[in-house]
C-alpha positions as CSV (number, residue, x, y, z in Angstrom):
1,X,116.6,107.1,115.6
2,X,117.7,103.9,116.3
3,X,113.9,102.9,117.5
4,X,112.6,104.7,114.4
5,X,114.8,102.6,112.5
6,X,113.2,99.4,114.1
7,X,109.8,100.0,113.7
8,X,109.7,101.2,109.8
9,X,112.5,98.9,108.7
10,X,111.1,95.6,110.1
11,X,113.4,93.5,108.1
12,X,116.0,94.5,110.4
13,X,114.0,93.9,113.9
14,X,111.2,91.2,113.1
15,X,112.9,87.9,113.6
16,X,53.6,113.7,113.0
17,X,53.3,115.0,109.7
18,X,50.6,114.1,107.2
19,X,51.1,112.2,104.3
20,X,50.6,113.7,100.5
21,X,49.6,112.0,96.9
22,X,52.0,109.9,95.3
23,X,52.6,106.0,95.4
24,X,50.7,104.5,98.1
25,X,51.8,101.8,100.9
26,X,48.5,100.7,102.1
27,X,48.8,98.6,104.8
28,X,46.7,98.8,108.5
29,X,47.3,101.8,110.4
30,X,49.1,101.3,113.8
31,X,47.0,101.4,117.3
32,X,46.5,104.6,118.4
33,X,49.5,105.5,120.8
34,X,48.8,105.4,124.7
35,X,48.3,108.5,126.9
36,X,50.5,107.4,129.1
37,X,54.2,106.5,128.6
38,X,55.7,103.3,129.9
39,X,59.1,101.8,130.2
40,X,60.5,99.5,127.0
41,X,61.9,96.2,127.2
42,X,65.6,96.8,126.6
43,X,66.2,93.3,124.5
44,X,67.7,94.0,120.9
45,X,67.6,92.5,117.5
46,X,71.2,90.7,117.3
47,X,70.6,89.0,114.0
48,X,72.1,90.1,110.2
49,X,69.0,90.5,107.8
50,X,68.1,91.0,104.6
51,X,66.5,94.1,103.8
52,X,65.0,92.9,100.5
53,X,62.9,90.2,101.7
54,X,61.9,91.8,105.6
55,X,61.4,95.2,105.7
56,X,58.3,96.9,104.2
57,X,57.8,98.3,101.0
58,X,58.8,101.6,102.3
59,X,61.7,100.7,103.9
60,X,62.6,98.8,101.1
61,X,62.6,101.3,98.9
62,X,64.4,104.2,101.2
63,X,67.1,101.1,101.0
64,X,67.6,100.0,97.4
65,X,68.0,103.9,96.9
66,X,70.9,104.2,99.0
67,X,72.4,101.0,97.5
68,X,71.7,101.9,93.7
69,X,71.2,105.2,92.8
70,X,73.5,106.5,96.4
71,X,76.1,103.3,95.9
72,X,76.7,103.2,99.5
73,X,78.1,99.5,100.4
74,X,76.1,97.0,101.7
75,X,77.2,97.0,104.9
76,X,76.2,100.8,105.1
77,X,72.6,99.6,103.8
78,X,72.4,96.9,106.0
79,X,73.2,99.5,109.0
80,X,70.9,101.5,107.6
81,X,68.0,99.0,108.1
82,X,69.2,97.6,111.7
83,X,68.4,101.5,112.9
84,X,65.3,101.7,111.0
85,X,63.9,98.3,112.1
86,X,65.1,99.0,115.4
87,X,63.3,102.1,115.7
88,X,60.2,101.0,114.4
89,X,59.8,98.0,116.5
90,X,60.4,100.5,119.6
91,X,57.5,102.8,117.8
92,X,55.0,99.7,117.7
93,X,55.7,98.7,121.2
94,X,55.0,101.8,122.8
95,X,51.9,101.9,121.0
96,X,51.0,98.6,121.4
97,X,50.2,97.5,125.1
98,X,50.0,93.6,124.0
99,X,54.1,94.2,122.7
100,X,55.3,95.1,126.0
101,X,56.1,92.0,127.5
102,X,57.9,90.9,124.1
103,X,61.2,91.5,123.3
104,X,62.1,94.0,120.3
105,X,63.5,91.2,117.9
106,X,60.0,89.7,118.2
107,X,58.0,92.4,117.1
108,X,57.6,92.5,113.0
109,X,57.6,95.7,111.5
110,X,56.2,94.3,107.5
111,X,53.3,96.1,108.2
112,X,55.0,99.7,109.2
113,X,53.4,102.2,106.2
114,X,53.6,105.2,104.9
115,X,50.9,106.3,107.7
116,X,52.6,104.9,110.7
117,X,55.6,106.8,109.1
118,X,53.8,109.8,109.0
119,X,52.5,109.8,112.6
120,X,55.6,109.7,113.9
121,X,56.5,112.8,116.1
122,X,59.6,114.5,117.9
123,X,58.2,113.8,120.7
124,X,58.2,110.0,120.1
125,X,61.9,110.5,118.1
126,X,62.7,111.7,121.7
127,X,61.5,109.3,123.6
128,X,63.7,107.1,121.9
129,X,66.8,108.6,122.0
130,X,66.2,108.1,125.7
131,X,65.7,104.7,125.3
132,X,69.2,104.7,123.4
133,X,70.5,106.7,125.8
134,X,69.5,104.3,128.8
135,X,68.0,101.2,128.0
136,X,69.6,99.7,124.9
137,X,72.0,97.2,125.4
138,X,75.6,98.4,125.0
139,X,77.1,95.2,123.7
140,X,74.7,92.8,121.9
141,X,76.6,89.3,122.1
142,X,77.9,90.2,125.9
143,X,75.8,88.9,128.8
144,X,78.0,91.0,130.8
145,X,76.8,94.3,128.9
146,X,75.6,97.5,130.3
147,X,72.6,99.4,128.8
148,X,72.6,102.8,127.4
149,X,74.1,104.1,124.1
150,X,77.2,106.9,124.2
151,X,76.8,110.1,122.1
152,X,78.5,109.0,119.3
153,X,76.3,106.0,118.8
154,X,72.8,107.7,119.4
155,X,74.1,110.5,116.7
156,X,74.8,107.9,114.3
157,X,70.9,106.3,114.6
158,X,69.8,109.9,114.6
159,X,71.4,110.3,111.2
160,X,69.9,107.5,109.9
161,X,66.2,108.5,110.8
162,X,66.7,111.8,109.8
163,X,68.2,110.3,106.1
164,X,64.8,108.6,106.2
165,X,62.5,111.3,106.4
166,X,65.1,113.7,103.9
167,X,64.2,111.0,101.4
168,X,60.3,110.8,101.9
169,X,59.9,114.6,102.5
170,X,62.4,116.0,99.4
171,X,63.2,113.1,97.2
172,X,60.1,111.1,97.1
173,X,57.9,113.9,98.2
174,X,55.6,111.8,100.1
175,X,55.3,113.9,103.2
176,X,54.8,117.3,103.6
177,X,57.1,118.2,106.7
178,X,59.8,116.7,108.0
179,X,59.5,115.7,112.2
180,X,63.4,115.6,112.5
181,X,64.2,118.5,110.2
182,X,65.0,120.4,114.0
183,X,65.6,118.3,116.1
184,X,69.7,118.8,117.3
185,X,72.1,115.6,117.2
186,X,73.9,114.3,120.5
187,X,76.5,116.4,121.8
188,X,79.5,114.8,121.2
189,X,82.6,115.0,123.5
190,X,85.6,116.3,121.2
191,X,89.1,114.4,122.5
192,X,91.9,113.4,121.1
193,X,92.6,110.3,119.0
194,X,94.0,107.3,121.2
195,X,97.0,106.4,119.6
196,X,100.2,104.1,120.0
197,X,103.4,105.9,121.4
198,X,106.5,104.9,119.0
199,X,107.9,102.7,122.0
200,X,104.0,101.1,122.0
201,X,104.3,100.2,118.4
202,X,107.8,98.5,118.7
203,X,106.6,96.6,121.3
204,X,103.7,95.1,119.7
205,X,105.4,94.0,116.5
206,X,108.7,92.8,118.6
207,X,106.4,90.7,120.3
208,X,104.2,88.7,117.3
209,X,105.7,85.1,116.7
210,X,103.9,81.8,117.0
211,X,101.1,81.1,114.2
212,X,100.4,83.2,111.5
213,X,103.0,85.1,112.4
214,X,103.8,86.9,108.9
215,X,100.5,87.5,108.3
216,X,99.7,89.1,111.6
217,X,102.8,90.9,111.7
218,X,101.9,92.3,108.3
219,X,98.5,93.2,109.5
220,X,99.7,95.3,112.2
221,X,102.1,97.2,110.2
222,X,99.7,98.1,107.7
223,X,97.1,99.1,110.7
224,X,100.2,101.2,112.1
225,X,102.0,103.4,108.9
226,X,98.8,103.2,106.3
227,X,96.2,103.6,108.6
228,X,93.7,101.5,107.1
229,X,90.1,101.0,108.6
230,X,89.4,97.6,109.2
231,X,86.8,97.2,106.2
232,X,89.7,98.2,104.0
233,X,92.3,95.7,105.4
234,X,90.2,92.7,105.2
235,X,88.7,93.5,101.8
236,X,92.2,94.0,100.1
237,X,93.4,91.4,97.6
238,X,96.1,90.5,95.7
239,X,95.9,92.4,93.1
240,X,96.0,95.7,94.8
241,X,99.8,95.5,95.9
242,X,100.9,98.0,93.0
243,X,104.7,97.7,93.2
244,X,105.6,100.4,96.3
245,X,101.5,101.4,96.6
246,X,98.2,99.9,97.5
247,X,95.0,100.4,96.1
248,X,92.3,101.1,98.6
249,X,88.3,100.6,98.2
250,X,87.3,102.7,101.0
251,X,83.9,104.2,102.3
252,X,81.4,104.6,99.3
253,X,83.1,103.3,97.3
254,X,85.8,105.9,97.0
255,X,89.5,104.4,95.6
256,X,92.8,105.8,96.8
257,X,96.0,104.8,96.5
258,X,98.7,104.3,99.5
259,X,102.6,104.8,98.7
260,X,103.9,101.7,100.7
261,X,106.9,102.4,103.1
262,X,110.0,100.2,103.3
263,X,108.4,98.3,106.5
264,X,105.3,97.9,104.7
265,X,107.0,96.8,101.9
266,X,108.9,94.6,103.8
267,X,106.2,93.2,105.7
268,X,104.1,92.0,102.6
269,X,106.5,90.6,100.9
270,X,107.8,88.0,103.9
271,X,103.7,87.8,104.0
272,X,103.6,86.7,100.6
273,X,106.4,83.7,100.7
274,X,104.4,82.2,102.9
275,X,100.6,82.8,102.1
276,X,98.9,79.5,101.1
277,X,98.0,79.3,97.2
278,X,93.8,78.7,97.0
279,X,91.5,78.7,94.4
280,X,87.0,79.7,95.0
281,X,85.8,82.8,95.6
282,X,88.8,84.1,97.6
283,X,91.4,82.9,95.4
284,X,92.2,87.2,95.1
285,X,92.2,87.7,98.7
286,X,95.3,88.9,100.5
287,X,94.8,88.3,103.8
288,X,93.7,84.5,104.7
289,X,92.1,83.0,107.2
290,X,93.1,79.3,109.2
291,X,90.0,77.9,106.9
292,X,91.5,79.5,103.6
293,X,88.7,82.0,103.3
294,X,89.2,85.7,103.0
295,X,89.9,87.1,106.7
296,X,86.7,88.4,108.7
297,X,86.4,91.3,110.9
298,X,85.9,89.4,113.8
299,X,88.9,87.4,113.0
300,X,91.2,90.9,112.8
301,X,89.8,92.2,115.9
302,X,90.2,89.0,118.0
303,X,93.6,89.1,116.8
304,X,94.6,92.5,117.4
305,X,93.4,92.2,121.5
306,X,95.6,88.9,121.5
307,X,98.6,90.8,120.0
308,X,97.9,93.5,122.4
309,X,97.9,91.5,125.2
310,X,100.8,89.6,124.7
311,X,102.6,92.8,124.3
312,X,102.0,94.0,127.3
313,X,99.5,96.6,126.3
314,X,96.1,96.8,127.6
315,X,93.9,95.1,124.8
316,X,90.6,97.1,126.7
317,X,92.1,100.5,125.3
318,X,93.1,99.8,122.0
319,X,91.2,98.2,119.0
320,X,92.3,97.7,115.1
321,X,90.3,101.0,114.6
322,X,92.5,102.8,117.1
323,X,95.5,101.5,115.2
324,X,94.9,103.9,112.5
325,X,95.4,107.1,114.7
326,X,98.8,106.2,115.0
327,X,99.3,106.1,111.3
328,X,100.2,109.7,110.6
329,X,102.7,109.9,113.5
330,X,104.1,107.1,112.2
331,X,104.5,109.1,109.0
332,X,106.7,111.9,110.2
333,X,109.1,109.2,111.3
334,X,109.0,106.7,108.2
335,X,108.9,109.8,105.8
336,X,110.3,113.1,106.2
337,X,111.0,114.0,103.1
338,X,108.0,113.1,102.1
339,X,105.5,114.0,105.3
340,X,102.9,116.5,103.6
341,X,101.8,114.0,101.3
342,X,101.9,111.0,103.5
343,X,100.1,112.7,106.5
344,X,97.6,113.4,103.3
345,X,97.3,109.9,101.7
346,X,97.1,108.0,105.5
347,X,95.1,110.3,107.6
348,X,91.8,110.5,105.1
């Protein structure tokens, strides 16, 4: 009890289908697609884009209708394009012999229409998921990166073609069958959560001091009892600290609120008497970066492997999303008299 104590009261321990009528995107046809098959550069587009100025009309509009009419967050859309352009760019240089020798962020997919779209077959849907499978690079900004996709990953782009063609075939009605409507997703491998033991979790927050201590500190106990994804923790602000709950914008756009235990509590409030006063854009922001801007991703995730590290704990098992599986454990402990609805709010 006595370790329970020190984790959840840290003020105590922290010192090819054919197309149909309808609304035309008349661009060129693609080259007729080679008999026979040949390997793909592996190279990857790395680079943020803008959907609204570099995709096709097509595209374009698949997009806008996920981000209006859908509301899923831009980050979602902008996902949503990375797969698309990705998979179109391997479509054109499978078909094209003159793209082979170029890499995949070369090749401009502005002219992809609505009967490229329509050629497209399983059997070229399948030929890339093998390229996903193993020729894609695993990490993009790693020069030390292996090549080939996991399950989970491969499912994810499969999703996202398949989301296309649902909207061209039965919203848009612009093609008459659907070439992914059978085709199975990756089979994915079902394990547990990775999760921090209760001695794990001491550990780390016994062991954050130096810089941005407070804040980090705070971070990692939110992470660890509210089990908050990491788009949720960096887009927090100021005004959604309600007393003893939190107000959460999480995935589309959904808001729930988080009854704060006393180390969360705690936590933000020794966060708060120190957090630097700003005025901009990120004046509302709760969590700060060393240039006064609202705190990145990147930033969180860099600091969640040093924290790891210099706890002890191997920083290559664990990331900020991992964090969150140990959320409703941490629950039973910090609320027993309370545990249903915690394990509810925390674990969704």
């Amino acid at each position: 009890m006595n370790k329970i104590k020190i984790l959840f009261n840290l003020g105590e321990s922290q010192t090819a289908p054919g197309p149909v009528s309808g609304p035309r995107h008349d661009l060129p046809p693609p080259a007729a697609a080679p008999a026979a098959a040949r390997s793909i550069c592996p190279q990857v587009d790395t680079v943020m884009a803008d959907y609204r100025t570099e995709a096709p009309q097509i595209l374009r509009d698949f997009l806008s209708y996920h981000e209006t009419i859908k509301a899923h967050s831009k980050r979602t859309v902008d996902e949503y394009f990375l797969d698309l352009r990705n998979f179109f760019r391997y479509l054109k240089q499978t078909r094209d012999p003159s793209l082979c020798d170029r890499s995949l962020d070369e090749i401009d997919i502005t002219d992809v229409d609505l009967a490229f779209v329509a050629s497209v077959t399983l059997t070229d849907i399948y030929g890339y998921m093998t390229y996903l499978s193993r020729d894609r690079v695993q990490h993009q900004n790693s020069r030390n990166s292996g090549y080939g996709l996991n399950a989970a990953s491969r499912a994810r782009k499969i999703a996202t073609i398949r989301s296309f063609y649902n909207y061209l075939t039965n919203k848009m009605h612009l093609l008459r069958e659907n070439p992914v409507k059978d085709m199975d997703s990756p089979k994915l491998k079902k394990t547990l959560p990775k999760y921090l033991t209760l001695d794990e979790s001491i550990q780390l927050l016994d062991s954050v001091d130096g810089k941005n201590q407070e804040r980090d500190y705070c971070i990692l106990t939110l992470f660890l009892n509210c089990g908050l994804r990491i788009s949720e923790l960096v887009g927090l602000n100021l005004s959604d600290i309600q007393e003893d709950a939190l107000r959460v914008l999480g995935k589309g756009n959904k808001v729930r609120i988080i009854y704060l235990n006393d180390a969360c509590q705690d936590a933000i409030a020794k966060y708060l008497a120190v957090r630097r006063p700003i005025t901009g854009r990120d004046a509302n922001a709760l969590f700060l970066s060393s240039q006064n801007e609202r705190i990145s991703r990147s930033t969180v995730h860099a600091m969640v492997k040093k924290r790891l590290g210099q706890a002890g704990i191997d920083p290559a098992e664990y990331s900020s999303h991992k964090l969150r599986h140990t959320a409703p454990i941490s629950s039973i402990f910090s609320c027993p008299h309370r545990r249903i609805s915690c394990l509810e709010n925390n674990s969704r």
